[in-house]
Structures are given as C-alpha cells and as structure tokens.
C-alpha atoms as one frame of an Amber mdcrd trajectory, in Angstrom:
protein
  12.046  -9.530  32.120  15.864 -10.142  30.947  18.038 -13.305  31.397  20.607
 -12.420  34.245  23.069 -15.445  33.726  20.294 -17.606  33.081  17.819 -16.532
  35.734  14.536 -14.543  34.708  14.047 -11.559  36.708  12.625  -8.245  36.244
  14.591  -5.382  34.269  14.359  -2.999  37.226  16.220  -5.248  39.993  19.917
  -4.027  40.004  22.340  -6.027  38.209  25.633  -4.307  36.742  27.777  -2.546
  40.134  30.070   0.604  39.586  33.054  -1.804  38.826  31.347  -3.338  35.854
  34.111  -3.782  33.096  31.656  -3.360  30.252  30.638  -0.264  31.848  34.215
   0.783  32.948  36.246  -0.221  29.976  33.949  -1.750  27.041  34.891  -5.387
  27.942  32.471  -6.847  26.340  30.596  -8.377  22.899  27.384  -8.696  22.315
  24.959 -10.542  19.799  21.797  -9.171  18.020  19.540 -12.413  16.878  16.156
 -12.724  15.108  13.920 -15.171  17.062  10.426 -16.137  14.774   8.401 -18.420
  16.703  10.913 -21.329  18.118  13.657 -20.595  15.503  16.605 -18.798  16.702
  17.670 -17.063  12.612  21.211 -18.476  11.848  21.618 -19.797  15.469  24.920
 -21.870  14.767  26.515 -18.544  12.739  25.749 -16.399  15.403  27.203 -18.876
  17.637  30.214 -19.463  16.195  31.052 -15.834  15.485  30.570 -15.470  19.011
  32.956 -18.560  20.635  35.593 -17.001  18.061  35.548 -12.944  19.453  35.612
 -14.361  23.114  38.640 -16.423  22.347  40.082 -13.681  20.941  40.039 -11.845
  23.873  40.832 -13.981  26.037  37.596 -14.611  28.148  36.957 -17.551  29.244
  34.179 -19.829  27.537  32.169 -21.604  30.435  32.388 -25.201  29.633  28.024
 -25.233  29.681  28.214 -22.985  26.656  27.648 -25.153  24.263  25.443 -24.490
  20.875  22.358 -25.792  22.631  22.728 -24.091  26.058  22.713 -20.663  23.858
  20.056 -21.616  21.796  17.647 -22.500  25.161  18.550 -19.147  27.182  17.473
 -16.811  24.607  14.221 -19.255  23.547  13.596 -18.827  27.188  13.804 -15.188
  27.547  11.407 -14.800  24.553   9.422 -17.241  25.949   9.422 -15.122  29.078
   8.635 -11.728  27.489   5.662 -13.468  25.759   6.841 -12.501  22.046   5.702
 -14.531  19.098   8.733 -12.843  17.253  11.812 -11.078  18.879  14.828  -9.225
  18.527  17.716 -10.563  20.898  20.545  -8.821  22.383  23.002 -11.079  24.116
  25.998  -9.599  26.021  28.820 -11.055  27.162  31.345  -9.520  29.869  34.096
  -9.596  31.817  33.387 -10.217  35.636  34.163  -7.212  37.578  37.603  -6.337
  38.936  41.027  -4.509  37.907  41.748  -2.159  35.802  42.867  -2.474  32.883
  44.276  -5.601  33.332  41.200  -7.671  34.617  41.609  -9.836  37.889  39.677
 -12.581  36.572  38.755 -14.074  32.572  35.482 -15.323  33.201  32.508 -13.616
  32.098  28.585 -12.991  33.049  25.526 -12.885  30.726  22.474 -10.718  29.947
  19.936 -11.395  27.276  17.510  -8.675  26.296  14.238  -9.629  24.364  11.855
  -7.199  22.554   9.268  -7.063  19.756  10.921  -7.515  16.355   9.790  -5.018
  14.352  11.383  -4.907  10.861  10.533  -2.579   7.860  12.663  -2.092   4.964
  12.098   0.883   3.628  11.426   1.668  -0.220  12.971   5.218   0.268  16.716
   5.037   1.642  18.836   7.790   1.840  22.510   7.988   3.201  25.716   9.901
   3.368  29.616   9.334   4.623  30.699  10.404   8.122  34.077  11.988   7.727
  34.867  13.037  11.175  36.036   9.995  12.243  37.320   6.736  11.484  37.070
   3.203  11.978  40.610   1.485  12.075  41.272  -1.138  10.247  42.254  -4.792
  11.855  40.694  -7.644  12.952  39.417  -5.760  16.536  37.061  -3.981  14.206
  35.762  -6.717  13.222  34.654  -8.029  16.508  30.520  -6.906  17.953  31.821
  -5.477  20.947  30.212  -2.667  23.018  33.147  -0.233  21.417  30.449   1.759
  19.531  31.307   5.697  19.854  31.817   6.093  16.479  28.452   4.494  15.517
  26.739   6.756  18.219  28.760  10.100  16.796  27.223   8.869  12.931  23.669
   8.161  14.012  23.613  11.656  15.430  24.611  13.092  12.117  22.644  11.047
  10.463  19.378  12.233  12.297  20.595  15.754  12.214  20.987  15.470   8.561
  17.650  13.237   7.676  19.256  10.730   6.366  18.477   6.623   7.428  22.162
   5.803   7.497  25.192   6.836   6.856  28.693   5.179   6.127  31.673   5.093
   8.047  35.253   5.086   6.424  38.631   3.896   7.658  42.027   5.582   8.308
  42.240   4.984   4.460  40.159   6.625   3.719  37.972   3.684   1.799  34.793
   2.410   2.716  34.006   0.017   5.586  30.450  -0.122   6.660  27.130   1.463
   7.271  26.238   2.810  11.414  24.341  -1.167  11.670  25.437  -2.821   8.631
  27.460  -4.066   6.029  27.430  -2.513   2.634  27.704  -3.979  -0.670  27.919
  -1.837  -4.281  26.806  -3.784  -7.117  28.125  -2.367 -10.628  26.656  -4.407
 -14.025  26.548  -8.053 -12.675  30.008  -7.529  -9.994  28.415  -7.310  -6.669
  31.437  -5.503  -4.097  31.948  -5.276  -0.501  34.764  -4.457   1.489  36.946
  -7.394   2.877  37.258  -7.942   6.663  40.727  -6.249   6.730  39.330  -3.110
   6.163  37.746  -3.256   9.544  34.134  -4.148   8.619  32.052  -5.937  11.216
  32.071  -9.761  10.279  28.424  -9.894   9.565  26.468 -13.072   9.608  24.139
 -11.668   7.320  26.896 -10.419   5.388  28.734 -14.158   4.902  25.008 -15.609
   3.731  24.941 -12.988   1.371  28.736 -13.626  -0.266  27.676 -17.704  -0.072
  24.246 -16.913  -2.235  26.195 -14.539  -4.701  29.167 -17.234  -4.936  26.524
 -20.056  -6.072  24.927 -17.992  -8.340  26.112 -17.703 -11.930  24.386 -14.290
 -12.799  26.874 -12.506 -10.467  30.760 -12.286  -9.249  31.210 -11.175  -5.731
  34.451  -9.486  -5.081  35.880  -8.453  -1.863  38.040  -5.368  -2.343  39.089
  -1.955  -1.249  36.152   0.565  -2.003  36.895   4.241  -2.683  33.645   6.285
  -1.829  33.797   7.741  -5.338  32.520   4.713  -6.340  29.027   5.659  -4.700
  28.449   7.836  -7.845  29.202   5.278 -10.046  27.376   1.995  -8.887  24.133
   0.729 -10.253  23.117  -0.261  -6.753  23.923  -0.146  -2.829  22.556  -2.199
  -0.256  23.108  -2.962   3.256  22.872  -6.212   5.083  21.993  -6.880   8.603
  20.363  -9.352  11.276  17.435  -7.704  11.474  16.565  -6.470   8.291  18.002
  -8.872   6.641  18.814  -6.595   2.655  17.983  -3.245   2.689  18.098  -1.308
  -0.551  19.672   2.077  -0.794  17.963   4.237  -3.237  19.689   7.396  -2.818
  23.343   8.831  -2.212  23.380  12.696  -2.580  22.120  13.262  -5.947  22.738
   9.834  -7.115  19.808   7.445  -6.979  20.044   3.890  -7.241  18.364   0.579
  -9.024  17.095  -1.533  -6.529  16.670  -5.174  -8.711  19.397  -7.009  -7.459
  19.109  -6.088  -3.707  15.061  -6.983  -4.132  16.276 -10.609  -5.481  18.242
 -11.076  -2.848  15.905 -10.440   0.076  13.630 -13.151  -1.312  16.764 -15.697
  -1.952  17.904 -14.934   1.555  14.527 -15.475   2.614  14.278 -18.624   1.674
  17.734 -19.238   3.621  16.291 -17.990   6.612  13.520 -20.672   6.505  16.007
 -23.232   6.384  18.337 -21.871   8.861  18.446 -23.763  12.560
C-alpha cells in the first residue's frame, strides 16, 4: 500500500500518466525519513528542509501542509503497511502538463513505506568516481529526483566491490558519498565540505555539525576538501537518515581509526531519542 495524495491504495493501481513531470523532466524532491514506532526521526528538520527546496522551485505549498499534516500521512502509511519500524520515501511533484515550462505550480504526493533495515557495517570500503561531476551551487544541494550521477557511481561501486564511493565537483574537491555526507576527521578537527560545494544539505549532516560545535574535544570546520586528504586523515565517516554514522575503515590502501565516528553514533543516538 502507498499514500497517493493522502489516500491508501494498493501499489499496483496506476498512478503516474505518460505526462508525469517527475518522470518527463525530474520535477520533483523527495524525502527519505526513519519512522520507529510513532516517532517520525527529526520530523520538523526533514520538514523544514523540505518547505525550503519547494519554495525554491517555485511549487506551490498547499496551504494543508502544515508540520502536522506531514507528520500524520506518513504515520498513516506505516500504519497501513503494518511496520513497527520504517523507512519513508516522500515525493513531491509537479502536476502534469507543459514542457519545460510547466502549465501549472501545484504539486501531487506519494509516500512509500518499507521495513527499515539498518546495519552499519564494521568493514567499509570506498573509492572516488572521477567520470563525472557534481556541480557546485545551491541546486545540488536540493533531494530532488536528479540522481544520474549517483546511479552511474553505485554501478562502479558494485563493479568494483566497494560499499560507497565519493563523488567530486567541477573542482575537483570533494562533495559527498553516492547516499551521504562525508566528514574527515584529522587529530581532534573534524572536516566536511560546506554546502557551496554542492553537497546535499543533510539533516543528519546539520545534527552532526550541532553535536561537534557543543563539544569541546573537537573543532568542526567546513572547508574545501582535496581528495589527497583521504591518505592523510585519521578517520572518514559518512552520515545519513538511515544509518545514521557510518564509519569508513578503508580508502585504497589507507585504513582508518574508527573512535570518533563510534562516539558519535551513540551521541547522535541519544539525539534521535529526543527528536519529535
């Protein structure tokens, strides 16, 4: 079963026509959320982030999307699927019509719900994809259904065994992993490329940068990362919805520490408990 603009029906019935614009053109963002029980994981970030990519491009925000009307449609497609714990997908498009200029702003809904099923690995290998880049600019900051690149790298990453790999920009400097934002932490300076660089604006990523910015043991710097830096680091992690801090433990030849990621998987934990 899948939310269809906030009616339950079954994933088979048809729903997207040959004029679809996120079909036609990419129009369209989406969300990925952790639902445990009856809490929605850092609801009001993932709302928020949300309100501000639609606004900037231009679709229009019905006026029943409030915080609480997105919080009760995906509860009630997990509810609906029968999962105790869940990992969302909420996509947001364009209606259909036009071309590239679209004849209308307002927008349609699907929510997808299925088991969560996390596992952060202990072994974690990755590599850079060269062969293309992500641009830098706010529109790559933006979850939208834009995701070629990210398809091209997960096929070299599977045809190279490796769990991830990171992308780079027209820079040449690092931007992100295929599903996640990266961080390099060198003595007690834990670094991560600013948004400008074209990362996603991950809401994992800003709890991580508000735990390292209370705590005294570290400095958190934004800044321009040349991959070179990979063999010097003490540590790389990536951070996402789902898995929350994944430790990378290798890079080539270089291997990695792990301490600092590990400590903060069990502070963000704790965050997670008292998100709403």
């Amino acid at each position: 079963m899948i939310n269809y603009n906030g009616s339950i029906i079954a994933k088979r019935s048809a729903l997207l026509t040959v004029n679809n614009r996120a079909l036609k053109y990419g129009d369209a963002l989406f969300e990925t959320l952790k639902v445990i029980g009856d809490k929605i994981i850092f609801a009001e970030d993932h709302y928020f982030r949300l309100m501000a990519s639609m606004r900037m491009l231009r679709m229009k925000i019905p006026i029943e999307f409030t915080l609480d009307f997105f919080k009760k449609e995906i509860l009630k497609t997990v509810e609906a699927q029968e999962l105790e714990s869940a990992r969302v997908r909420l996509s947001v498009y364009r209606k259909d019509g036009g071309f590239y200029l679209p004849k209308h702003n307002t927008i349609e809904y699907i929510i997808e719900a299925h088991q969560l099923k996390t596992l952060v690995k202990t072994r974690y290998e990755i590599d850079l994809f060269k062969d293309y880049y992500v641009y830098s600019g706010l529109l790559s900051t933006l979850k939208t259904t834009n995701k070629i690149i990210n398809v091209l790298a997960s096929i070299f990453a599977d045809e190279n065994d490796l769990d991830n790999c990171l992308l780079i920009n027209e820079k040449k400097q690092l931007v992100e992993a295929l599903n996640a934002n990266v961080f390099l932490v060198n003595g007690n300076q834990v670094i991560t490329p600013p948004l400008s660089e074209g990362c996603l604006k991950g809401i994992v990523r800003k709890n991580i940068i508000d735990i390292l910015h209370k705590d005294a043991d570290y400095t958190i710097v934004e800044a321009e990362i040349s991959p070179f830096e990979l063999q010097r680091v003490d540590e790389v992690f990536l951070t996402n919805t789902i898995l929350g801090v994944q430790p990378v433990t290798g890079y080539r030849k270089k291997m990695y520490t792990t301490e600092v990621a590990v400590g903060l998987q069990k502070k963000l934990a704790i965050l997670e408990d008292l998100s709403s």
